[in-house]
N, C-alpha and C positions, 0 to 999 in steps of 0.2 A: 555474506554471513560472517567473515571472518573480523569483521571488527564492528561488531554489535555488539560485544562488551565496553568499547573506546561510546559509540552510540547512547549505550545506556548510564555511561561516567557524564557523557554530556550533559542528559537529562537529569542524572544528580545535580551536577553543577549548577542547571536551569532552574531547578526545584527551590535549592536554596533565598533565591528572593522572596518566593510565595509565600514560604515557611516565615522568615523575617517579617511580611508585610502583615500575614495572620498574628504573628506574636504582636506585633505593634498594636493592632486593631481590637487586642483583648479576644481572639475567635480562637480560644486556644484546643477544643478540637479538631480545627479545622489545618491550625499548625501540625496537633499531632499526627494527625490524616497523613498530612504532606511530608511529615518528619519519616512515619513510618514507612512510605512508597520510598524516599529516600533512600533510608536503613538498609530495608528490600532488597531496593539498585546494585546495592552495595555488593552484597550474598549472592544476586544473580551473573552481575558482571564477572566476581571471581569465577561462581563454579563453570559459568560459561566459557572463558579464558584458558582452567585447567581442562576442563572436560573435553574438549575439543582442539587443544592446542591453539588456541587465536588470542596468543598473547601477543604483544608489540612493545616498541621501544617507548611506544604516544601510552598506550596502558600503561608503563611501566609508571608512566610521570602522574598522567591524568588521575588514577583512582585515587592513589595517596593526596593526590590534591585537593581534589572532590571530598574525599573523607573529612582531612584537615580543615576545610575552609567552610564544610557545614557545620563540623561540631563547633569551630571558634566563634562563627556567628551565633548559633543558637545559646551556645554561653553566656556568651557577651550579652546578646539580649535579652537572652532570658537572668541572668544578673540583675542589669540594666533596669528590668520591668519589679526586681524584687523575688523572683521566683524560684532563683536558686543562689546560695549565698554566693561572695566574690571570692571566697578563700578558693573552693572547689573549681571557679572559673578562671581563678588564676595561675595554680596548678595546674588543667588542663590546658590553659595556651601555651604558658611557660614551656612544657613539656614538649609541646610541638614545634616551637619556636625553636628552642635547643635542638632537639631533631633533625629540625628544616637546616639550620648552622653548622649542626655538625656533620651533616650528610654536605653540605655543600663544600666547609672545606676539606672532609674527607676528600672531595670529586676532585677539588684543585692542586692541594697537594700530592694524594699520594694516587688517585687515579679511580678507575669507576669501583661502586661500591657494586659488590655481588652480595647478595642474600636476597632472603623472603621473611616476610612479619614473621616473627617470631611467636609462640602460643600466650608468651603473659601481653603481647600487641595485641592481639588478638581479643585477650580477655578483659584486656584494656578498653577496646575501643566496644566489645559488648557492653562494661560494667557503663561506661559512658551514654549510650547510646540507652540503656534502660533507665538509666537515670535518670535525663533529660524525656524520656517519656513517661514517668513516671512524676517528674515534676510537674509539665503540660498537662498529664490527666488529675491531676489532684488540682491542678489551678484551674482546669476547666467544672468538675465533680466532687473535688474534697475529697476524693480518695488518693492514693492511701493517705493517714493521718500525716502529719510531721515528723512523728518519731519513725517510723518507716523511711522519710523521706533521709532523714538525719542520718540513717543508718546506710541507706545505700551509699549517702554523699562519702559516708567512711570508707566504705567500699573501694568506691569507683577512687577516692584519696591514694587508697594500698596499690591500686591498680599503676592509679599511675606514677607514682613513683616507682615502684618496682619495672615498670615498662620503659620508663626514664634513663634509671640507674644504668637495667642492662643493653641498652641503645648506647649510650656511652661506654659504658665498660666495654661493649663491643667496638666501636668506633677506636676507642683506642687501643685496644688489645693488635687490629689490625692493623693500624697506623705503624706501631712501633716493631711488629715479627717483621723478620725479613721475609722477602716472596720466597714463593716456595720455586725452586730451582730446576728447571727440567732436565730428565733424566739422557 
């Protein structure tokens, strides 16, 4: 049992082509379906990990991965298809890609990174994650309108740069203090 949360980051992982081959195929319910079990994965895998202590060093890698690599596919192709503009897909990969950079030369230079998503990640990768279903149900239904959709893309915009910014700001704030010195 203790690593059904690494289990269920898999089947995120897995999920991701479906989602991809639905969006391709114009079955954009069927993407949201799949998007949404996704999402789900997501929320289960944490509370399962904290609730019970069955975290790991493979979770530690795998969910952020899992996360990262669904949303920049569905982006991308949901861009790609017209469905959500490229400025907001560009931003959100941009934003991951620096992340992914900076978390790695954090690792090489100054040594492993400690922390947990921070609460605007968090809100980040919500306003994302509504988004992008929000875009697939209006592309499958015509709801919501455009301007709805426009509005969240600002949203989900504030989101991420604010969740950008302070990933850096953090990255470097820690780079440059000296360790803390034991007593």
């Amino acid at each position: 049992m203790r690593h059904l949360p690494n289990l269920i980051c898999l089947i995120r992982l897995a999920l991701i082509w479906p989602v991809a081959a639905a969006l391709a195929s114009a079955n954009f319910l069927l993407a949201l379906a799949l998007f949404m079990v996704a999402a789900a994965s997501d929320g289960l895998d944490g509370y399962l990990a904290k609730r019970f202590n069955w975290t790991s060093e493979l979770g530690k890698f795998l969910d952020p991965l899992a996360d990262k690599l669904l949303l920049m596919t569905v982006f991308i192709e949901a861009a790609w298809l017209g469905l959500v503009p490229w400025w907001i897909t560009a931003a959100a990969v941009a934003r991951d890609v620096l992340i992914g950079l900076g978390a790695l030369v954090f690792r090489l230079w100054f040594g492993p990174l400690r922390g947990r998503p921070t609460i605007i990640s968090k809100i980040n990768t919500a306003a994302q994650l509504l988004y992008l279903m929000a875009a697939m149900f209006s592309a499958a239904v015509g709801f919501p309108p455009h301007e709805i959709l426009e509005a969240l893309a600002l949203l989900t915009l504030v989101t991420i740069l604010l969740s950008g910014y302070h990933y850096m700001a953090t990255f470097t704030r820690r780079a440059w203090s000296p360790p803390a010195q034991p007593s």
